[in-house]
C-alpha positions in Angstrom: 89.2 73.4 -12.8 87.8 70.8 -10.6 85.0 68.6 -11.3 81.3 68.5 -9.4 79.8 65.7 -8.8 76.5 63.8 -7.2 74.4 61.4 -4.9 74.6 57.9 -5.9 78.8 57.1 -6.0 78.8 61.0 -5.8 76.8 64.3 -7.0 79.0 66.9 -9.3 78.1 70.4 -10.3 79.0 71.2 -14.2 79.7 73.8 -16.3 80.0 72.6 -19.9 79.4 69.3 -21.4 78.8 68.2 -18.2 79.5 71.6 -16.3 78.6 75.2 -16.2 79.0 76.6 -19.8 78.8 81.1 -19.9 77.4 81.6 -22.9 77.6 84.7 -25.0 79.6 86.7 -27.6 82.1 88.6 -25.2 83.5 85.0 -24.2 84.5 81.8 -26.4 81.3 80.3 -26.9 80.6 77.4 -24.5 84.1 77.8 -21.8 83.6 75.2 -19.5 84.5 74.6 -16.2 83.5 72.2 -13.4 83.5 72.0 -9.8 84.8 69.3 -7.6 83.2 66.1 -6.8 81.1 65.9 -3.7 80.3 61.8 -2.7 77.0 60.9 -1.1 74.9 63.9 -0.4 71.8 65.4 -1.7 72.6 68.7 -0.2 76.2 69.2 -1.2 78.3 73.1 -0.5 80.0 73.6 -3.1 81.7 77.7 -1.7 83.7 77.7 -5.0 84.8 80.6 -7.4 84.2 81.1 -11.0 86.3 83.9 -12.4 85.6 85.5 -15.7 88.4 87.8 -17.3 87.8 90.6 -19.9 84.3 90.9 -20.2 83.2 95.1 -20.8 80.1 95.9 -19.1 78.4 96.6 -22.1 78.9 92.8 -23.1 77.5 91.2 -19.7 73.8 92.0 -20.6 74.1 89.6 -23.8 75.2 86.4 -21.2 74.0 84.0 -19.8 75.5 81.7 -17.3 74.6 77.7 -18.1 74.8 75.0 -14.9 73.8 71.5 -15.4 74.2 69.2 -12.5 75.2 65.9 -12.7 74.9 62.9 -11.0 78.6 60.9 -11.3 79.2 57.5 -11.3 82.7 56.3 -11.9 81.7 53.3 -14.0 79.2 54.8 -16.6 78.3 57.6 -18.1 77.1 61.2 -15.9 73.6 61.2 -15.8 72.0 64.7 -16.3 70.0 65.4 -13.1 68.9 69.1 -14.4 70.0 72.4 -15.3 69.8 76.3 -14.4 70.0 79.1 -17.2 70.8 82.1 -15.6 70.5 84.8 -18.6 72.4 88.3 -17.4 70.1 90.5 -19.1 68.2 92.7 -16.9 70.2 91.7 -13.9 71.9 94.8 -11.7 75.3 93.6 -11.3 77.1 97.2 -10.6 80.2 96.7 -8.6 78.5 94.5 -5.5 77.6 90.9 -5.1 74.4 89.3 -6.0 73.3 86.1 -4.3 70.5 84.4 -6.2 68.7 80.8 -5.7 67.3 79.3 -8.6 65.3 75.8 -9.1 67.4 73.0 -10.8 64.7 72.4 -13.5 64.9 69.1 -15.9 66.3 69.3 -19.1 64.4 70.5 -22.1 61.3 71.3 -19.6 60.3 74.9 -18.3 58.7 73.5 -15.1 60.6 72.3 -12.4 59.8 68.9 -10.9 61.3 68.8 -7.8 65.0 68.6 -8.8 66.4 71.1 -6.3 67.9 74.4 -5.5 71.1 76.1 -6.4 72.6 79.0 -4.3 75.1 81.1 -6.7 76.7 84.6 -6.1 77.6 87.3 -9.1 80.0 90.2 -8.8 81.1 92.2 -11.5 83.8 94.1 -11.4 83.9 97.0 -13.6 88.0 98.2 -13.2 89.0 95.1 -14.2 86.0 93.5 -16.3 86.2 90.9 -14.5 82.8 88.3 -13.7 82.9 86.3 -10.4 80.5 83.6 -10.2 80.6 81.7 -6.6 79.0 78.2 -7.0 77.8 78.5 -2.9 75.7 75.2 -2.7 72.4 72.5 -4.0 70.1 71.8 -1.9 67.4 69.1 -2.1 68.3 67.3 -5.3 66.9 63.6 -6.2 68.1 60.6 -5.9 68.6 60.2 -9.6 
């Protein structure tokens, strides 16, 4: 997959070690993937799809879908600018999309502190137990 990045040299979205990780028994335990890069915004649209093959129904409630967002710099290491934890338990996802905004909150921390918004959409599909997560866009992240 591509890889996210942030403000700075540039701002990048992750799923794993420095991307979006989907956590949970029905899938290999941490299966990263990232977005692309996006250079010098702290608003970056990101409109890219996340697709998740043969995961039952039954299984999705014991998921969670990890982002951490990173800001990139070609010359050193990604620096962490927050997370989102986006546990599928309790959340409707019967055969339609879901669009959900969450606050980028700072590692390790269970307030945010003004590190943004992501914009994601969910569908499951059911025929094909399939999970399609659409990483839409961040909006008002820091500087660093």
């Amino acid at each position: 997959m591509k890889s996210p990045q942030w403000w700075g040299s540039s701002v990048h979205l992750a799923w794993s070690s420095q991307s979006l990780f989907l956590h949970g028994s029905a899938v290999r335990e941490n299966h990263p993937m990232k977005t692309r890069v996006l250079r010098k915004t702290l608003d970056p649209a990101f409109d890219e799809t996340f697709t998740f093959y043969g995961i039952p129904y039954t299984q999705i409630q014991e998921l969670a879908l990890h982002f951490t967002i990173l800001s990139f710099d070609r010359f050193s290491r990604d620096d962490i600018i927050g997370e989102v934890l986006i546990p599928l338990s309790g959340i409707e996802l019967c055969e339609g999309k879901m669009l959900m905004n969450r606050e980028i909150i700072k590692r390790n921390v269970r307030k945010s502190s003004g590190r943004g918004e992501l914009l994601i959409s969910l569908c499951y599909q059911s025929t094909t137990n399939t999970l399609t997560v659409v990483v839409l866009k961040a909006r008002h992240l820091p500087k660093s």
